[in-house]
Every structure is written in C-alpha cells, then in structure tokens.
N, C-alpha and C positions, 0 to 999 in steps of 0.2 A: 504494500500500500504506500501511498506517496501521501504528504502533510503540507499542504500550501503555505510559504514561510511568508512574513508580512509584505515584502516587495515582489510577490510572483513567484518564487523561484521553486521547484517543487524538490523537498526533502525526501528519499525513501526511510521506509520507517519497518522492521526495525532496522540499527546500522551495524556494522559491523566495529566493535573497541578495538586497538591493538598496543596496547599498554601491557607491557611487563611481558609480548610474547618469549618464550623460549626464557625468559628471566628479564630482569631490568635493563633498559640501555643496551640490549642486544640486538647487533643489525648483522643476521648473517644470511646465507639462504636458508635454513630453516626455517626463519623464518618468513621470511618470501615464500613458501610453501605453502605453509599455514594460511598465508593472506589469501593466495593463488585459489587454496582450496576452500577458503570463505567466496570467493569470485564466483568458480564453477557451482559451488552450490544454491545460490543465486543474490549474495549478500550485494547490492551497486552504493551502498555507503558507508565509506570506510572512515573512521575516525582516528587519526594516532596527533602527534606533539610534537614539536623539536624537541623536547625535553627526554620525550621517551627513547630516542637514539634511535632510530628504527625505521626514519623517513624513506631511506638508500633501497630498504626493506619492502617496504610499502612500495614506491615506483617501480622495483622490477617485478612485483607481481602485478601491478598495474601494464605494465609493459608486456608480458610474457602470458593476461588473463584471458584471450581470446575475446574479450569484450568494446567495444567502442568506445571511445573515451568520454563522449557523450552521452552515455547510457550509465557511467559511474558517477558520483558525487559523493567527493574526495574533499575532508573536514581538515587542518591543521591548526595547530594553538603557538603564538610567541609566548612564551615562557616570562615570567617576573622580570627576569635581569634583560630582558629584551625590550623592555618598554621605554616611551618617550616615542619621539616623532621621527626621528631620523634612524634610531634603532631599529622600529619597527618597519622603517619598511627594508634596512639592510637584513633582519632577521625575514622578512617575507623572500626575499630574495636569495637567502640562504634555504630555506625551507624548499621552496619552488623548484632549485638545482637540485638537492637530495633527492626531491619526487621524481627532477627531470618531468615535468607536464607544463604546459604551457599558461596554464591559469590554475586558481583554486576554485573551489565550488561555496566554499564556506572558510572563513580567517578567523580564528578567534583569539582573545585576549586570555591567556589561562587563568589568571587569580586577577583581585581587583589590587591595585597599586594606586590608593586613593592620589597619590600626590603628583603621578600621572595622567591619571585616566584621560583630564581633557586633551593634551597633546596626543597620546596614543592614537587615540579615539580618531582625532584628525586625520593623522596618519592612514589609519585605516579607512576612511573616507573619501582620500585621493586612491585608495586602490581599487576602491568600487570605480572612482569616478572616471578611471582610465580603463577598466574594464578586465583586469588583472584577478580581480575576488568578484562571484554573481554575489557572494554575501555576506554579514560580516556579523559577528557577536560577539557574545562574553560567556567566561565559566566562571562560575562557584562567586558568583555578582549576586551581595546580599543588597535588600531594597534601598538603601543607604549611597550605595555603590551606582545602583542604575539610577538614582535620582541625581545626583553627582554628573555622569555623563548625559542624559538628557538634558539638562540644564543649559550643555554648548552644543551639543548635536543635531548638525544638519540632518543625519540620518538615522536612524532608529535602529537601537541592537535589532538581528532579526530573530537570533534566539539568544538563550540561558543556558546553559548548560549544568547541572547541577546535580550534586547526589539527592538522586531519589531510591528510597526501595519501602515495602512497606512499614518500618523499624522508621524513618527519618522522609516524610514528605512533605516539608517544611511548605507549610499551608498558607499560610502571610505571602510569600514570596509568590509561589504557585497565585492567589489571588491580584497578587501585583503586577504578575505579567500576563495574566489572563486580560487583565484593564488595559494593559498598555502594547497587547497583539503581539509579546514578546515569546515565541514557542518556546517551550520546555524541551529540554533535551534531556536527560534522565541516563546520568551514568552510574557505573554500582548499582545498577536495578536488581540483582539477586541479593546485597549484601557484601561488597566485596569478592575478588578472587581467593586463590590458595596463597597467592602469594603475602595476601594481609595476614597481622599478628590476631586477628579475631577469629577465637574460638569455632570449630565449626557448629556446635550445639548449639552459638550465636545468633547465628545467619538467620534470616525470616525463611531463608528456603527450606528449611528444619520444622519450623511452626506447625504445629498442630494444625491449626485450622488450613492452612496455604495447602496440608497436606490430603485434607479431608476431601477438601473444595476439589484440590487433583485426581483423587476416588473418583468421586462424584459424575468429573469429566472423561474419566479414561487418559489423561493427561499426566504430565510431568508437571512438579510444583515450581519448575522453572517456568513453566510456560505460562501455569496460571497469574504467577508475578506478570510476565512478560506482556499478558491478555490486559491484568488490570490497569498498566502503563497505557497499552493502545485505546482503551476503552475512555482513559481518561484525556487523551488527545495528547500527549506525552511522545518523545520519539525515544524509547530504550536501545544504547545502542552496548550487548553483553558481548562479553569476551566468550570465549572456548578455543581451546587447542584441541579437542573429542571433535570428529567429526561428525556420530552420531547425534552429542549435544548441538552443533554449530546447524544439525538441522530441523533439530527438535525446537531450537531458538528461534527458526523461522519458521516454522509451521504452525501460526497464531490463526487462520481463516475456520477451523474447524467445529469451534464451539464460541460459544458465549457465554460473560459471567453474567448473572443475572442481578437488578438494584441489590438484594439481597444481599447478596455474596460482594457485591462493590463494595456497600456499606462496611460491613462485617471485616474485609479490608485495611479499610478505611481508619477503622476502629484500632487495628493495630499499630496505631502511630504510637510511639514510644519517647521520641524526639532524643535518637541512640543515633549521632552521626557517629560512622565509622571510620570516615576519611578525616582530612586538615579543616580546620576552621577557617575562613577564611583573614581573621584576625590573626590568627596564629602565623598563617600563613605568611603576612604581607613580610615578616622578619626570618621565619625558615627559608623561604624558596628562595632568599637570597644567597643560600650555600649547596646550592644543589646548580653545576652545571650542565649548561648544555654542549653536549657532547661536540668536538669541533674536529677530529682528526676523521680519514677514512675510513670506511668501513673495512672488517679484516679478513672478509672471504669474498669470495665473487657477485656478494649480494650489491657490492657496492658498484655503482655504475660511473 
C-alpha cells in the first residue's frame, strides 16, 4: 500500500529498516544481500542513515535489485554532527555518493538539534527546491522541536519519524502531526531488535494480548503490531534478516483488527520508550560518528 505524504509524493508502507544489518556500522555484501532480498520480496522502501554505515550497502542492492529506480523510495537521515546549512547539504552529498543514485526520495534530519534546526531546515529546503530530495522531514522531532522549525519554514516537514510500538505511542505528538499533515513514520514498531539491551520478555511482541489477538487471526504477533500501525495511518518500516519474517512483515492485506482489538491496543501504552530520548540525545549523538573511510569488501562501490 502506498501513504500520500503532504506534498504529493507517495510513500510505500510498510518500508523496509536497515539499521544494525549484519551488526552496527557494517557495510559489506552481506549485507547488500539482505537488502537485495528485502527488494525481491517486494519491500520498494528502504530506510537506512549515514550514521548506520551501510549506505555503500544499501546502493549496491539498489543497483544489482532488478527493480526501476523509480519504483523504489529510498529514505536517508544527516546525522547530529551533520547539521547547520552548509553541512547539510555537504552530508546530503556524501550520503547520495554512498547510494550512488541520483536523487533521494525522502532526507531526513535524524534527532532534533534545537540550536540548528532553523538553518538545517533551510538547507534542506534548497534540496527540494533544486529537485535533488521529492521530500524532506524529521526523526524523533518532539512537538517543541516541530514548533521551532515551523516557525521559519517555507516548507512543511512531510513526515516524523519516530518510535512507535504498542509499549511507547506517544499520543500528544501523534495528535500534533495528525493537525499539522505531518505522516508518522513508526520505527521500532515491534519493540526494538536483538540487537537492543531490552529484555526479550520486554518486547510488546511477547504480550499476552498482541498474542491472543495473533490466535484469533491465524497471524504472527509481529504482524498484528504491524496491522495496528497500518490501520492507524502510521508507515512501520521493521527490520529482519529471516527471510520468512521479512515476508510475514509484509503480508499485512489478509485480515483486519477490529475497533475492539484497536482499542485494546491502544490500551497498552505504557509510555516505556526503549530507544534515546531525544533530550538525551541532543549531547550523546555528538560522540557517535559517522562513518567516513571505504567500505571493506566489495559492497563498497
């Protein structure tokens, strides 16, 4: 299914994550494989970072996916230490080389850096306006943060990006960009990977009920998270390296939750974020780089 983003441009939904493939900051052909085989299965939106190291990754499965390039919409984020006006658009530039593609489909701002935001912001505005990005947003932009950039903004984030899963769907924000046509984009929709330090007896995808509701369906209780995302006009974009799950994760058209089971959902907000905060954030992500040398097997082009 495809999500008409505020300027036209049509998102597919779900997308495909690729954070922490093969482990963190790894760009080799494995995982280009992985991506490859998110492709053939029918995944056309791919989500990864400059931060996640993996770009090099990402374009040669883009390259090598059998698919049109206009048939994929291909998501990147500038990273913290990438912000400002001139940075950003030297990291869009850097980013674009790694994919090797000629345009992006979506740019995003990864955390918010209040004391940037409005130059970035700019920045990214001449990239739409030269026709470089069809579209431009923000992640983990709490209401504070998008009130801040609207403030100067010619052009309107077109999405959010942000953890959602049933444990954390921070409901305030979700109402804030529902008002202001901002899409939600919903990463960690199960609760985190393997690769986080949370318990797996954690996860919502554990819960009792997520599990019953699965019964009920014949379904997987990834999928029913995955249903409640779509149902809520949400674009969940989960990770998998299982190819069985990578196709379980897109085979949402079969059933339907009913208000019942929405609500019931709903119900289980706990307000348990499992990722960074984004306060916390604006002083960690400035020790975390982005990865600058080649990549070390043939994934790098």
């Amino acid at each position: 299914m495809e999500i008409q983003l505020n300027n036209g441009v049509p998102m597919p939904s779900p997308g495909f994550g690729v954070a922490a493939i093969s482990g963190w900051q790894v760009d080799t052909d494995e995982v280009a494989e992985v991506v490859s085989e998110a492709i053939q299965i029918g995944y056309r939106h791919l989500d990864t970072a400059s931060v996640y190291g993996n770009e090099r990754s990402v374009g040669s499965a883009i390259a090598a996916g059998g698919v049109e390039r206009g048939d994929l919409f291909v998501a990147t984020k500038a990273w913290t230490t990438e912000h400002g006006y001139d940075q950003i658009l030297r990291a869009f530039d850097n980013s674009r080389r790694r994919l090797d593609i000629e345009y992006l489909d979506l740019y995003l701002l990864h955390w918010p850096v209040p004391d940037l935001i409005a130059e970035s912001w700019r920045a990214m505005e001449r990239l739409v306006s030269e026709g470089a990005v069809r579209a431009i947003g923000v992640s983990n932009y709490r209401i504070s943060d998008l009130e801040l950039l609207l403030a100067s903004a010619d052009v309107a984030p077109a999405c959010n990006q942000i953890e959602i899963h049933p444990y954390f769907s921070q409901p305030e924000v979700q109402a804030y960009c529902r008002e202001k046509a901002i899409q939600l984009v919903s990463y960690s929709p199960l609760g985190t990977g393997t690769w986080s330090d949370i318990p797996a007896e954690q996860k919502p995808i554990v819960d009792p009920l997520i599990r019953e509701i699965a019964e009920r369906h014949e379904v997987t209780p990834a999928q029913v998270i995955l249903r409640w995302n779509l149902q809520h006009d949400w674009v969940p974009i989960p990770k998998s390296e299982n190819s069985a799950r990578m196709r379980q994760n897109l085979d949402l058209r079969g059933f339907e939750l009913s208000e019942a089971e929405m609500t019931s959902i709903d119900a289980l907000e706990k307000g348990k974020r499992f990722n960074m905060d984004p306060e916390e954030a604006i002083e960690t992500t400035k020790h975390v780089a982005v990865p600058r040398g080649e990549a070390s097997t043939a994934a790098s082009k």
